[in-house]
VMD Tcl script that builds the backbone (N, CA, C; Angstrom):
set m [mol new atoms 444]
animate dup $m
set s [atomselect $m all]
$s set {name element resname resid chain x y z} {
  {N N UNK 1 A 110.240 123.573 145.284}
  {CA C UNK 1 A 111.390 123.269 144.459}
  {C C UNK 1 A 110.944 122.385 143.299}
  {N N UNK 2 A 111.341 122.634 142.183}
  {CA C UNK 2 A 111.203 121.875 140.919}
  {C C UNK 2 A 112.116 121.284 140.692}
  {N N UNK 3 A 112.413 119.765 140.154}
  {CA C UNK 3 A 113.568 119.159 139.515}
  {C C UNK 3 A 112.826 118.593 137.834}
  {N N UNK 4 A 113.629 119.157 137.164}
  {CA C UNK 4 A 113.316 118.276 136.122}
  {C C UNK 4 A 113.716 117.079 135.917}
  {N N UNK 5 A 112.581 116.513 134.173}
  {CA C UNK 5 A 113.268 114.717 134.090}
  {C C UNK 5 A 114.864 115.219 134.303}
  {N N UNK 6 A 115.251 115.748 133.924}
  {CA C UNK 6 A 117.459 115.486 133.848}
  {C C UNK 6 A 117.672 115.584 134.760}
  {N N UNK 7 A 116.884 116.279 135.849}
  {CA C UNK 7 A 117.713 115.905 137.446}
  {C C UNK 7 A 117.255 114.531 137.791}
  {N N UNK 8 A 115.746 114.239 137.511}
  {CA C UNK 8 A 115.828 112.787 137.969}
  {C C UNK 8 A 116.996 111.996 137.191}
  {N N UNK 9 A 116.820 112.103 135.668}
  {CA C UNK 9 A 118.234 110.648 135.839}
  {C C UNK 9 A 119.338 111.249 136.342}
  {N N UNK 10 A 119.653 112.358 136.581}
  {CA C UNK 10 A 121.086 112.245 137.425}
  {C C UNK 10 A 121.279 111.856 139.215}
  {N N UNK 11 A 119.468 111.757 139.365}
  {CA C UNK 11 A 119.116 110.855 140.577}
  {C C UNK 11 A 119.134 109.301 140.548}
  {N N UNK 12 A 118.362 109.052 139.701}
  {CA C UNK 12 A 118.661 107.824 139.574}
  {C C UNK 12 A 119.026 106.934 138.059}
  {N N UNK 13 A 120.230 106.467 137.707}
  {CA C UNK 13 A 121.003 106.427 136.391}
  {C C UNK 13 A 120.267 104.884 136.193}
  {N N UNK 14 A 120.221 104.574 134.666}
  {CA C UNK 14 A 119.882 103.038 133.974}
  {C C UNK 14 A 120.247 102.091 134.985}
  {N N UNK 15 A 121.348 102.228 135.141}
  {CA C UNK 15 A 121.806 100.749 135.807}
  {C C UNK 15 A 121.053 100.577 137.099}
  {N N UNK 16 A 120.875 101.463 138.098}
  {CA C UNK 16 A 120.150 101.953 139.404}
  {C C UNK 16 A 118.698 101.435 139.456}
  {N N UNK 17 A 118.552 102.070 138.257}
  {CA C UNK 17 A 116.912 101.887 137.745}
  {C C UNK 17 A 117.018 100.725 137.771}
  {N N UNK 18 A 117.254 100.350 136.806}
  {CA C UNK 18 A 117.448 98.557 136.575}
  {C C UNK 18 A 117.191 97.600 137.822}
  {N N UNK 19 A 118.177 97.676 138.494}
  {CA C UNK 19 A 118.407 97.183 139.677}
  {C C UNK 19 A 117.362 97.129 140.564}
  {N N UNK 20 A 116.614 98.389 140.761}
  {CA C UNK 20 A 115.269 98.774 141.311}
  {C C UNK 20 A 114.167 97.717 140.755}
  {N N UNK 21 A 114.027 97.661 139.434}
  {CA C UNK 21 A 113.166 96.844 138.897}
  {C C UNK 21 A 113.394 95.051 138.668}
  {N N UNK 22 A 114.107 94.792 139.006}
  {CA C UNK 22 A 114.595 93.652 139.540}
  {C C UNK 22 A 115.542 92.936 138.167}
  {N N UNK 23 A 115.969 94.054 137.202}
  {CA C UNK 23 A 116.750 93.680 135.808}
  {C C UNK 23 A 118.249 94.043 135.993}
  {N N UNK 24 A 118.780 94.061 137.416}
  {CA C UNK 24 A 119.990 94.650 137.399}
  {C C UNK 24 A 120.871 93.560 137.272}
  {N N UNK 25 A 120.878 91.942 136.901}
  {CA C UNK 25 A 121.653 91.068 136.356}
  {C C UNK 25 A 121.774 91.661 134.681}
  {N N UNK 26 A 120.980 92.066 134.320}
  {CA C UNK 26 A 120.943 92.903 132.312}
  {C C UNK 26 A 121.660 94.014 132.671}
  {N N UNK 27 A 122.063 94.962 133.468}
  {CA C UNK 27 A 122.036 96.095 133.255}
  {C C UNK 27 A 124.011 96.034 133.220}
  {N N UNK 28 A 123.866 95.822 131.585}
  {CA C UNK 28 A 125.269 95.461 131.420}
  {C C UNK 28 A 125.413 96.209 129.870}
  {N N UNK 29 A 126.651 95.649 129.303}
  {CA C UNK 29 A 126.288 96.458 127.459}
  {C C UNK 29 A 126.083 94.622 127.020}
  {N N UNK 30 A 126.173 93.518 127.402}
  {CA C UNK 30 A 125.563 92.496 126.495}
  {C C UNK 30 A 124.919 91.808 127.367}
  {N N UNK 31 A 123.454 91.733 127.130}
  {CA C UNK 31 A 122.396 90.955 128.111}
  {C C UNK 31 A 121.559 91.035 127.359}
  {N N UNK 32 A 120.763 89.475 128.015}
  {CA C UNK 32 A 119.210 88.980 126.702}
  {C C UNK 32 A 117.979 90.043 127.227}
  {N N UNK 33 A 117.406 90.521 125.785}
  {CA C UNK 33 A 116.375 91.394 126.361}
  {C C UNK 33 A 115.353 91.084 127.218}
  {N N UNK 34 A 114.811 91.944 127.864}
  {CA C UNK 34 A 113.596 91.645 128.966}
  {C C UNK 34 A 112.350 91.919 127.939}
  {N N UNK 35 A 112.510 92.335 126.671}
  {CA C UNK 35 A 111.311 93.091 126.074}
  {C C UNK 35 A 110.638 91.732 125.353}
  {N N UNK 36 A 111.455 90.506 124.838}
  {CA C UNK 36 A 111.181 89.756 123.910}
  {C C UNK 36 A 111.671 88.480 124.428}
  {N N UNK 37 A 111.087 87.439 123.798}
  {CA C UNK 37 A 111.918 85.792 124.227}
  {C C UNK 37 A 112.945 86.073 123.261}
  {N N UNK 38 A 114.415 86.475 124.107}
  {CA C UNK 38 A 115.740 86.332 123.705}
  {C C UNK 38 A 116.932 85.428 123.685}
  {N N UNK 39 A 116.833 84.673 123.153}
  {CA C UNK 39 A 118.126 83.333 123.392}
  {C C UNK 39 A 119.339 84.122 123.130}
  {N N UNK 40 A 119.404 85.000 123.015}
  {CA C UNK 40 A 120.968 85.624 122.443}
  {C C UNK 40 A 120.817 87.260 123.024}
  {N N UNK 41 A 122.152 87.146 123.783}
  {CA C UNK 41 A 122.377 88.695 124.126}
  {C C UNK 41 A 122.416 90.140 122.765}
  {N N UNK 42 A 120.876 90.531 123.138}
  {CA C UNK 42 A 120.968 91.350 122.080}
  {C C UNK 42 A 120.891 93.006 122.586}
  {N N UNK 43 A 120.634 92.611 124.045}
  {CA C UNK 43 A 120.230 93.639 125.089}
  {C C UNK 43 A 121.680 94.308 125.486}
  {N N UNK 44 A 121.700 95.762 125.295}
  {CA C UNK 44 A 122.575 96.382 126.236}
  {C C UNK 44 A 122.416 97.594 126.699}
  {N N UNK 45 A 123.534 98.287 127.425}
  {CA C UNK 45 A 123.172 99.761 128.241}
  {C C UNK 45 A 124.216 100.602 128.430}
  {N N UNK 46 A 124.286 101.873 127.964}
  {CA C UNK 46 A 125.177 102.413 127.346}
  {C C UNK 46 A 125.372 104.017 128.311}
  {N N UNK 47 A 126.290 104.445 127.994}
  {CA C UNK 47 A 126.527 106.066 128.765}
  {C C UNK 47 A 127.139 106.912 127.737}
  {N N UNK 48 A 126.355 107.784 126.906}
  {CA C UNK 48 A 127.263 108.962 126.201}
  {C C UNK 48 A 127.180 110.255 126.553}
  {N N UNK 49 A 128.029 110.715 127.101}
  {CA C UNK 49 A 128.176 112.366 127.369}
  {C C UNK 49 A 127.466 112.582 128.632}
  {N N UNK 50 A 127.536 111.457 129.688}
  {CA C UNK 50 A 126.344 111.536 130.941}
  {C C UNK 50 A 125.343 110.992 131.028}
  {N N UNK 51 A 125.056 110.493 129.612}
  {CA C UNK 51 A 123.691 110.036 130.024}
  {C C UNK 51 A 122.969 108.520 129.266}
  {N N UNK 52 A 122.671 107.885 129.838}
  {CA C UNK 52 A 122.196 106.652 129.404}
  {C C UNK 52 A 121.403 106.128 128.682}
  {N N UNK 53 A 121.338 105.274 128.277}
  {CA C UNK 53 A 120.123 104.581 127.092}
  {C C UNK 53 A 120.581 102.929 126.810}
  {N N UNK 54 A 119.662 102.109 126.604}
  {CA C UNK 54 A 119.492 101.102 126.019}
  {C C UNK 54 A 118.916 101.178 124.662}
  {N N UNK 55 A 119.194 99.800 124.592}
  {CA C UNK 55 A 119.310 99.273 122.905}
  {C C UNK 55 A 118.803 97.551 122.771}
  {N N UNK 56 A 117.812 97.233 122.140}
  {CA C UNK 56 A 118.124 95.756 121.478}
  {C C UNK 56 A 117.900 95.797 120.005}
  {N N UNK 57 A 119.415 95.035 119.763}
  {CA C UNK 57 A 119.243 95.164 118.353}
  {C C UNK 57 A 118.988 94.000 117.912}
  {N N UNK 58 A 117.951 93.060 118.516}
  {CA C UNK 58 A 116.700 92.217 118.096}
  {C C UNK 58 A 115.379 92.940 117.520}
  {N N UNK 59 A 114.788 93.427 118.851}
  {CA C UNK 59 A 113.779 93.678 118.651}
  {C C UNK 59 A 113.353 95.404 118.791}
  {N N UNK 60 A 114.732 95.775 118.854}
  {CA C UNK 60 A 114.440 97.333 118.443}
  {C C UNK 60 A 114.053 98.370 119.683}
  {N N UNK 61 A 113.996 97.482 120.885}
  {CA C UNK 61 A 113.537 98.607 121.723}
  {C C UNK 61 A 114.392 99.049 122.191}
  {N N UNK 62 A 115.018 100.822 122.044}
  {CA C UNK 62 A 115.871 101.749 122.446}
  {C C UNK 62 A 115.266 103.261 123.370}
  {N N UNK 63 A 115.942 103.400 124.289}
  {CA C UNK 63 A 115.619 104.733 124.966}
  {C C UNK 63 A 116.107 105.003 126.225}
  {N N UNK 64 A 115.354 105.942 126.796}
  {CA C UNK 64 A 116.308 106.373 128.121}
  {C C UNK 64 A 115.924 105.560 129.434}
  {N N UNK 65 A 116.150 106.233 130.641}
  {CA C UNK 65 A 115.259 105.726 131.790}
  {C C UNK 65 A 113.955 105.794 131.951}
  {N N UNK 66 A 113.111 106.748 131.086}
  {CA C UNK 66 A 111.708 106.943 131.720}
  {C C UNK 66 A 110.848 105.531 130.130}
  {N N UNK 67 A 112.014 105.329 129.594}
  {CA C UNK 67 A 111.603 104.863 127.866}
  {C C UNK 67 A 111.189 103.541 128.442}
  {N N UNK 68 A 112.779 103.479 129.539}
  {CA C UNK 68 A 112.516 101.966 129.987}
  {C C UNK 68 A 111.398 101.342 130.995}
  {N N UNK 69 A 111.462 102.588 131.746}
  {CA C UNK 69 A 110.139 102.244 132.952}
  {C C UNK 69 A 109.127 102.206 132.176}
  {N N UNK 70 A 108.402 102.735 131.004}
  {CA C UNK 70 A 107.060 102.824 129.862}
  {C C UNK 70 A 107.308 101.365 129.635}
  {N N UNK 71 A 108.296 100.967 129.045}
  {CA C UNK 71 A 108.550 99.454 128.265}
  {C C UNK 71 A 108.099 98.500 129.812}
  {N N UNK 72 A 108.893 98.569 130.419}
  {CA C UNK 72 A 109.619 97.671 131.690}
  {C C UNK 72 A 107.776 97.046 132.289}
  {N N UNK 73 A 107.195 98.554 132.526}
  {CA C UNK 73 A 105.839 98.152 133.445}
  {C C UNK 73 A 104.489 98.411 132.509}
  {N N UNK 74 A 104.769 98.941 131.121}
  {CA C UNK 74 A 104.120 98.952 130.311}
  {C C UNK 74 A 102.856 99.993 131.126}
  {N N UNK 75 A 103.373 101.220 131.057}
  {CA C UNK 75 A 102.861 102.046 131.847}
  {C C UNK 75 A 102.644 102.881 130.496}
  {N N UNK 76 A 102.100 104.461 130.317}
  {CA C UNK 76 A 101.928 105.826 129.547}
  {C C UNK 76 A 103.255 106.439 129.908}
  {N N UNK 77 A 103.264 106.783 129.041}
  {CA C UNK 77 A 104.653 108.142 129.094}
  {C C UNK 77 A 104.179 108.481 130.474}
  {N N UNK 78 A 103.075 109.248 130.767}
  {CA C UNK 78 A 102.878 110.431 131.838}
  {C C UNK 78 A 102.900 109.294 133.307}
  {N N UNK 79 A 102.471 107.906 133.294}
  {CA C UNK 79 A 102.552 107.666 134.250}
  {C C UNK 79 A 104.035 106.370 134.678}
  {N N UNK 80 A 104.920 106.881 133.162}
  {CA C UNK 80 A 105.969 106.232 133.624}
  {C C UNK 80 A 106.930 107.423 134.445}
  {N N UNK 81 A 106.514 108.744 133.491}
  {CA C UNK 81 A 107.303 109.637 134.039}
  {C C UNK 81 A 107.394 109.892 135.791}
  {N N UNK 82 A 105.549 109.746 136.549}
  {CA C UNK 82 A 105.427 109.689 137.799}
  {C C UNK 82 A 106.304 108.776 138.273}
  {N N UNK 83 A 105.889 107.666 137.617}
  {CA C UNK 83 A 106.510 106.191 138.608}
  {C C UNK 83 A 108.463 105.850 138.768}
  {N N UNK 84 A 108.886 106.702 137.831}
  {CA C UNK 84 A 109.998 107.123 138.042}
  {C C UNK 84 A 110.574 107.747 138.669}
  {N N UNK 85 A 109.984 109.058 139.194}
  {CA C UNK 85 A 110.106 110.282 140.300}
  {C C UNK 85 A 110.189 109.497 140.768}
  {N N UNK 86 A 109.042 108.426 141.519}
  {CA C UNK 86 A 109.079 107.566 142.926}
  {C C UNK 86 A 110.324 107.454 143.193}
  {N N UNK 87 A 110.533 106.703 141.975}
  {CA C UNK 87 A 111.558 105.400 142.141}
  {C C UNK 87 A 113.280 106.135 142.546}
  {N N UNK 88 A 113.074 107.676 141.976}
  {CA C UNK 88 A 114.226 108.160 142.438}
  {C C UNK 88 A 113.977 109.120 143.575}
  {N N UNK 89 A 112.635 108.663 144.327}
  {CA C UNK 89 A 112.717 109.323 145.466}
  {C C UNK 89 A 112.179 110.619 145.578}
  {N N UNK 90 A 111.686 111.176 144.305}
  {CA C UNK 90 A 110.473 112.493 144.383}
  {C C UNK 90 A 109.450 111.836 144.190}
  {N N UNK 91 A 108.229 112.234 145.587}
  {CA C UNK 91 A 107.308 111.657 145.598}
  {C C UNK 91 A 106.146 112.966 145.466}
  {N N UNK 92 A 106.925 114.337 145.797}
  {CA C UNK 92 A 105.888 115.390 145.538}
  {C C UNK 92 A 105.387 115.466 144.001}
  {N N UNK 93 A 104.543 115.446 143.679}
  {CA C UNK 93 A 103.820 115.767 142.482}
  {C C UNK 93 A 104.509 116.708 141.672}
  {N N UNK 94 A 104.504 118.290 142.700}
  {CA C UNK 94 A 104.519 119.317 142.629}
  {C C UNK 94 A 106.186 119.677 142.220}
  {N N UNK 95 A 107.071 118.484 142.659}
  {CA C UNK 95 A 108.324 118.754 142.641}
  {C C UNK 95 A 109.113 118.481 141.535}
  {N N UNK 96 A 108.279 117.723 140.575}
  {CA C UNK 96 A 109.396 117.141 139.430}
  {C C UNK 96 A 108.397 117.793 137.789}
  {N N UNK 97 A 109.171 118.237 136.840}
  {CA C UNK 97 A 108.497 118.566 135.527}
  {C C UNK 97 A 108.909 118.148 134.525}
  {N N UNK 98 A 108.763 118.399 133.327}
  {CA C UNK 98 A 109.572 118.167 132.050}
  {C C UNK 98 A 110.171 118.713 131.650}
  {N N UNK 99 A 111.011 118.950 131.392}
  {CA C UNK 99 A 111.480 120.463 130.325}
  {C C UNK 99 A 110.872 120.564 129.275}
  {N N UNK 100 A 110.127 119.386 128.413}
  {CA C UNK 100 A 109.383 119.561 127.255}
  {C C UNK 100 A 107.999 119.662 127.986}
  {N N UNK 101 A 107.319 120.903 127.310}
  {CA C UNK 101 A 105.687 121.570 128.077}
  {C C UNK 101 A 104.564 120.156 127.440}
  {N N UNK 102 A 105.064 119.445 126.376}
  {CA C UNK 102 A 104.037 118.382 125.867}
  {C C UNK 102 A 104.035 117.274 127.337}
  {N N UNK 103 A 104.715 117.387 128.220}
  {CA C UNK 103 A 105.156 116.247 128.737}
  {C C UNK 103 A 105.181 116.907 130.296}
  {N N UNK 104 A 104.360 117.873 130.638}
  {CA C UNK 104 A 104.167 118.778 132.074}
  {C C UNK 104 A 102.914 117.963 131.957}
  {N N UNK 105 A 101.948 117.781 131.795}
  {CA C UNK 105 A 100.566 116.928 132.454}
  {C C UNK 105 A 100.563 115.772 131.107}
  {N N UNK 106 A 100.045 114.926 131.774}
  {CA C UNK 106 A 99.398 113.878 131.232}
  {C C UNK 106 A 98.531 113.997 130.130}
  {N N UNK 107 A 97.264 115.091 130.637}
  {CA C UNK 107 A 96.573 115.314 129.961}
  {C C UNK 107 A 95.923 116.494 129.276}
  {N N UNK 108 A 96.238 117.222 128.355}
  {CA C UNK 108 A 95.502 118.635 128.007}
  {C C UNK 108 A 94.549 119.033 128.570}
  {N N UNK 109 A 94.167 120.024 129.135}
  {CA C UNK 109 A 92.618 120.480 129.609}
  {C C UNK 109 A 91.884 120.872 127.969}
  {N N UNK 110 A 90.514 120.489 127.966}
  {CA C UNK 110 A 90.095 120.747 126.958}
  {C C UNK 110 A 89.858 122.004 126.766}
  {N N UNK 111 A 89.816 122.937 127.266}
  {CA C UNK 111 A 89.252 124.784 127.234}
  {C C UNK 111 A 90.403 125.404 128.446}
  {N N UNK 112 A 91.020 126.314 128.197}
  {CA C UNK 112 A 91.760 127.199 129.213}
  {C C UNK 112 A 91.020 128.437 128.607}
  {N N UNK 113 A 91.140 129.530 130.153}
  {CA C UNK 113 A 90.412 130.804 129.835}
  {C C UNK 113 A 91.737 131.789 130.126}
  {N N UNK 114 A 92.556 132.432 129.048}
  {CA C UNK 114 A 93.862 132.854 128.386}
  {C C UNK 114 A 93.558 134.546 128.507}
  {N N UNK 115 A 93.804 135.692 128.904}
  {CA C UNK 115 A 93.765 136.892 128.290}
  {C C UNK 115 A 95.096 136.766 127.647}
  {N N UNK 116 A 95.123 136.864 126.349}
  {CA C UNK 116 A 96.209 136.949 125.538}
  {C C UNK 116 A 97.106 137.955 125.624}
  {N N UNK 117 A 96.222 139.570 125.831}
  {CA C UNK 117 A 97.209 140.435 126.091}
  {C C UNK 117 A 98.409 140.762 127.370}
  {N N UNK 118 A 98.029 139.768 127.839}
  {CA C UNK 118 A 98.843 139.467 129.308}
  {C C UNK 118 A 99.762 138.708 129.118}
  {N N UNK 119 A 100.170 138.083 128.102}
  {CA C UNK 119 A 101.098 137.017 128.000}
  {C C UNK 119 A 102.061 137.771 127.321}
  {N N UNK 120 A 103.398 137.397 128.182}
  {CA C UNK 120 A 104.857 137.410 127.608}
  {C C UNK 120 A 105.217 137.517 126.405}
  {N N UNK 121 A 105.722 138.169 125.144}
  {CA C UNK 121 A 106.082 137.839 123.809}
  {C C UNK 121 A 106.820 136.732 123.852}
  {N N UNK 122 A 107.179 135.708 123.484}
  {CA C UNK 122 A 107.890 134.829 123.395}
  {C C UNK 122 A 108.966 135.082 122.584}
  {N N UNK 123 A 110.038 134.283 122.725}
  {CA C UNK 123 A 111.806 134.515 121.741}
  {C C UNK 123 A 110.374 133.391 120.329}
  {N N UNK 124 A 111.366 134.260 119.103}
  {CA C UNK 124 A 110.969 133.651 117.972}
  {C C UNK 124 A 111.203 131.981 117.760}
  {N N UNK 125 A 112.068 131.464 118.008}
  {CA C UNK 125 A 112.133 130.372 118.184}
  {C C UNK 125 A 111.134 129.091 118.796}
  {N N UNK 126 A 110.976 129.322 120.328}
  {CA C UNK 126 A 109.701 128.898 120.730}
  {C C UNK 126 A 108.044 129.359 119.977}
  {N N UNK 127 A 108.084 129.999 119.259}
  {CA C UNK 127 A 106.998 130.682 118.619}
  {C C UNK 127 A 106.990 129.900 117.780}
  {N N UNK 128 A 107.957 129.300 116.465}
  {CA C UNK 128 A 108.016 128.505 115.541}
  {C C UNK 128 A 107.448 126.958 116.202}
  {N N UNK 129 A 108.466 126.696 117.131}
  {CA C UNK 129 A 107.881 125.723 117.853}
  {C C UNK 129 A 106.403 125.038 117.781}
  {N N UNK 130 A 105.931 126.373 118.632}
  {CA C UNK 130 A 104.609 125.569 119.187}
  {C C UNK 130 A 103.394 125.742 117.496}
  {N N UNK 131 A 103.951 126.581 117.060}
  {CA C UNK 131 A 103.027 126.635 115.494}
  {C C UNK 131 A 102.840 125.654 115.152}
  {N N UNK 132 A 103.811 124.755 115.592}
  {CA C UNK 132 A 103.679 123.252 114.426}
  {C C UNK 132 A 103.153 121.870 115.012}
  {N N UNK 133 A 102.223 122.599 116.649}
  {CA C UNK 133 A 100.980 121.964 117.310}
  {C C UNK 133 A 99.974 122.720 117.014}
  {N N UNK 134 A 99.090 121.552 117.949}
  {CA C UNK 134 A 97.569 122.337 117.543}
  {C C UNK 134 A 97.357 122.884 118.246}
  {N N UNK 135 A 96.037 123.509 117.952}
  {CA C UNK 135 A 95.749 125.038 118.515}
  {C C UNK 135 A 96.056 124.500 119.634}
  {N N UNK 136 A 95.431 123.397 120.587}
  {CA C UNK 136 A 94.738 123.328 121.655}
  {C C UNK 136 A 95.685 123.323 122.672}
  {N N UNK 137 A 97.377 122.520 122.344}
  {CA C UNK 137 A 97.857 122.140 122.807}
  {C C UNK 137 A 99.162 123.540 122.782}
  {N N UNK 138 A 99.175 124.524 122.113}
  {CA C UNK 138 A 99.926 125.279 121.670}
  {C C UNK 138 A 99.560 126.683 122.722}
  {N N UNK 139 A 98.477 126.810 123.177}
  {CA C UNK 139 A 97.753 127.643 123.990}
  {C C UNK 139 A 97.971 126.773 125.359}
  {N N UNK 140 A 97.896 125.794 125.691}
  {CA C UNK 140 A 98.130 125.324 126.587}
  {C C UNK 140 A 99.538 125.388 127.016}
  {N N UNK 141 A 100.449 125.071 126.050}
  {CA C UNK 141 A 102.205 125.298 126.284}
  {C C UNK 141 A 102.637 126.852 126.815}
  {N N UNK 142 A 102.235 127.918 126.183}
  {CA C UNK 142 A 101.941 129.320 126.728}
  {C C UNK 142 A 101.477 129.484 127.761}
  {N N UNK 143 A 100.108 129.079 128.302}
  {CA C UNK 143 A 99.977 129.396 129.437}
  {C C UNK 143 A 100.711 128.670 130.592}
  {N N UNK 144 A 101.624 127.447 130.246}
  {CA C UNK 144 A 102.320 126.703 131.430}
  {C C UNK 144 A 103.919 127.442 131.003}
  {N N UNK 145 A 104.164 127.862 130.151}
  {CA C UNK 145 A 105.717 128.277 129.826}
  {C C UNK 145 A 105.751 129.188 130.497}
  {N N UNK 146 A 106.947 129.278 131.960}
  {CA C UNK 146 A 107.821 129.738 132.712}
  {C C UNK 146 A 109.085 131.163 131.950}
  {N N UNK 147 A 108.573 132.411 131.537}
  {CA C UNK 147 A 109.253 133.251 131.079}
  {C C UNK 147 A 110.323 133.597 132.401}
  {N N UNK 148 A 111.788 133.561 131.731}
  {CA C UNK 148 A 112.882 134.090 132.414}
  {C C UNK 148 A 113.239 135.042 131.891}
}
mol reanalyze $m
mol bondsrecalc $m
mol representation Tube
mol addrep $m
């Protein structure tokens, strides 16, 4: 079974998170940031259309749940994205992805071995897409992109 990041935050939401990381006295819409020495509530945490994000409009740091675990433990994207699964309780590797293919591994393999004529045509859209990466990483998105 696969869950993507959007099933994790609908596993585990900002405030949850928060709480987990021991910031759930902040996890309010006015609280002093954790990012900066804040004398003034500049920190808050917000819900539009389902889904959450913070804001300080001190020092500028805004984003979602995985934005905050990167900030929070000063982790990589790829290993905030893991340490988040944890935290909402997917611990299989195998079980959680991205929906964006830049953001399925950590790290590019430097060489994949591709027969091109075997691959799916893609909708024009995703085609525009990946044009506007590099080769390396654009061949790599193809061979991990899931045709339905």
């Amino acid at each position: 079974m696969n869950i993507d990041i959007q099933e994790l935050k609908r596993l585990l939401r900002l405030p949850q998170l928060m709480e987990k990381l021991g910031y759930g006295d902040r996890a309010k819409s006015s609280a002093r940031c954790m990012f900066h020495n804040d004398n003034h509530p500049s920190f808050g945490i917000f819900s539009r259309e389902g889904k959450w994000g913070f804001r300080c409009h001190s020092c500028g740091a805004k984003g979602d749940e995985v934005t905050f675990v990167e900030k929070a433990l000063n982790l990589s994207r790829g290993d905030a994205i893991r340490r988040f699964a944890e935290l909402a309780g997917v611990t299989d590797k195998t079980q959680y992805h991205s929906t964006k293919s830049s953001r399925l591994h950590a790290e590019t393999p430097n060489s994949v071995d591709v027969d091109v004529s075997e691959l799916p045509v893609a909708p024009a859209p995703y085609v525009t897409a990946v044009a506007k990466r590099s080769c390396r990483q654009a061949l790599f998105s193809l061979v991990v992109k899931k045709w339905t």
